[in-house]
N, C-alpha and C positions, 0 to 999 in steps of 0.2 A: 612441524611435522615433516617429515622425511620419506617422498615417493619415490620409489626404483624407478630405475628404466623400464623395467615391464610393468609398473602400477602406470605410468603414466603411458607408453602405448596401449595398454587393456582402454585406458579410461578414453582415448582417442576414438580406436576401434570401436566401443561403444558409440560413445556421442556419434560416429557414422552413422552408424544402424539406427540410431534412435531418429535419423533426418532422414535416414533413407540414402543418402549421398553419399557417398566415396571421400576422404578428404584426401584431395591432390597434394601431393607432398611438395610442390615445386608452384604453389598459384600465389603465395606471396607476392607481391607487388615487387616487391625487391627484385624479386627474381626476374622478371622482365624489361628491367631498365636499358637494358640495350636492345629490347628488340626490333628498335627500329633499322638495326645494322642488319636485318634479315631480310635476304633476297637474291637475284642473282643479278650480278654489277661488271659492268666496264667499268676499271676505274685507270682514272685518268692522271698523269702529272698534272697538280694545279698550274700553275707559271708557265710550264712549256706548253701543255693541253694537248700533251702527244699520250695514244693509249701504251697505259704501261703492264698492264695486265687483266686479266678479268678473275672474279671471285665471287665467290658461293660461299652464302651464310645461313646457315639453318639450325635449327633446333632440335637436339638433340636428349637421347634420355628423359624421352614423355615430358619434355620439356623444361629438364635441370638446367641445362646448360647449353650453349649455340657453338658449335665447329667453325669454323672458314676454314675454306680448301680455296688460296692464292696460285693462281698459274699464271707467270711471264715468259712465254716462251722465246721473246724478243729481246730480251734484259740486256742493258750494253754492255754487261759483263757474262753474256751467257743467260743458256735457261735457268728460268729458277725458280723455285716454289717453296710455298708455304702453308702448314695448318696448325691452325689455333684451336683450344677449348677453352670457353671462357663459362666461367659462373661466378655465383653468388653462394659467399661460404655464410651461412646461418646465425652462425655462434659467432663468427668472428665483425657482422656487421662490413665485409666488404667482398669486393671483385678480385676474381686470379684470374688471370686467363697465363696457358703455356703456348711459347708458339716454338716452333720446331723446322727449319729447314731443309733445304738440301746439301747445305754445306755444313750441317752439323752443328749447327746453332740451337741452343737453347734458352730461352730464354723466359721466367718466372715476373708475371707481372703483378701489381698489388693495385688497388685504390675505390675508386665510386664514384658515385655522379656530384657532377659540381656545375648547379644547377641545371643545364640541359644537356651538359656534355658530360662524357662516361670518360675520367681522367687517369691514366693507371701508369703508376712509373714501374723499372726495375733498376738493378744493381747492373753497369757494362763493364765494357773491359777498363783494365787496370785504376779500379775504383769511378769510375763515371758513374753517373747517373742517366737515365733514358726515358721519358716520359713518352705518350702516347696519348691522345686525345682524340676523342670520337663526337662531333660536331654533328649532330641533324641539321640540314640544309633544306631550302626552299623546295617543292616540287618535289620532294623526298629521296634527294641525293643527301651523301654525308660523306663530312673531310675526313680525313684521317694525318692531323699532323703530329710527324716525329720532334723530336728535341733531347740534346744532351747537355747534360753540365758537367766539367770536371772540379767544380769549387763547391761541390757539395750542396749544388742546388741554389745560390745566388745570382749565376747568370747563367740562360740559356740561348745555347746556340740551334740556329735551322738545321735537320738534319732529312725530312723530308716531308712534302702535303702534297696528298693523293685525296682526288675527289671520286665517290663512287655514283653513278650511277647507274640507274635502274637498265639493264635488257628492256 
């Protein structure tokens, strides 16, 4: 049997009303797998433990998806900043998150959790790869380590760990 798009939100919206409850279109379990990255963070170079910026992570879109707003205003290359939107796409079974610059970077991430860590690679410059890994930490800090490959993903190299914590 073959439901439409509007058979199947009617049948939704009912089953609401017949529970009395609202159904949250974003309470998936999925959908908050990174919400432990939410909060507001000093985050620090791992190795050196000099602060390298601080960042605000919150939840956005009654709760579709989380922003960070990155500010370094001390950056050894200058100020610089960054924001992120990340979610969880439905149909497709994974994580995007876009993060966006001040120098005009953009960049489209892909992936999921791999077991407690939220792991999301993208495509870099002149064919690299770039992974990004989001680590929950004791006392509820979490790493954030970069990594690139240029061999198509069989060996990666250190490209940055930044640990956050909590204000």
């Amino acid at each position: 049997m073959f439901l439409s798009a509007w058979m199947i939100a009617a049948a939704t919206v009912s089953g609401a009303a017949q529970t009395g409850r609202p159904q949250a279109p974003c309470a998936a379990a999925e959908k908050h797998q990174l919400d432990f990255w939410i909060g507001e963070w000093n985050v620090y170079d791992t190795a050196k433990r000099y602060l390298a910026g601080t960042s605000r992570i919150e939840p956005v879109m009654n709760g579709c998806a989380i922003k960070e707003s990155f500010d370094a205003p001390k950056a050894p290359g200058g100020p610089y900043a960054g924001t992120s939107y990340s979610g969880f796409a439905q149909g497709e079974g994974k994580w995007h998150q876009m993060y966006v610059d001040v120098n005009g970077n953009v960049t489209w991430y892909t992936g999921g959790l791999r077991g407690h860590d939220m792991v999301l690679e993208a495509p870099g410059r002149s064919g690299a790869l770039q992974r990004m890994t989001y680590r929950p930490l004791a006392k509820g800090a979490v790493e954030q380590i970069g990594v690139t490959s240029t061999d198509g993903g069989k060996k990666w190299l250190p490209a940055y760990d930044y640990t956050y914590r909590r204000k």
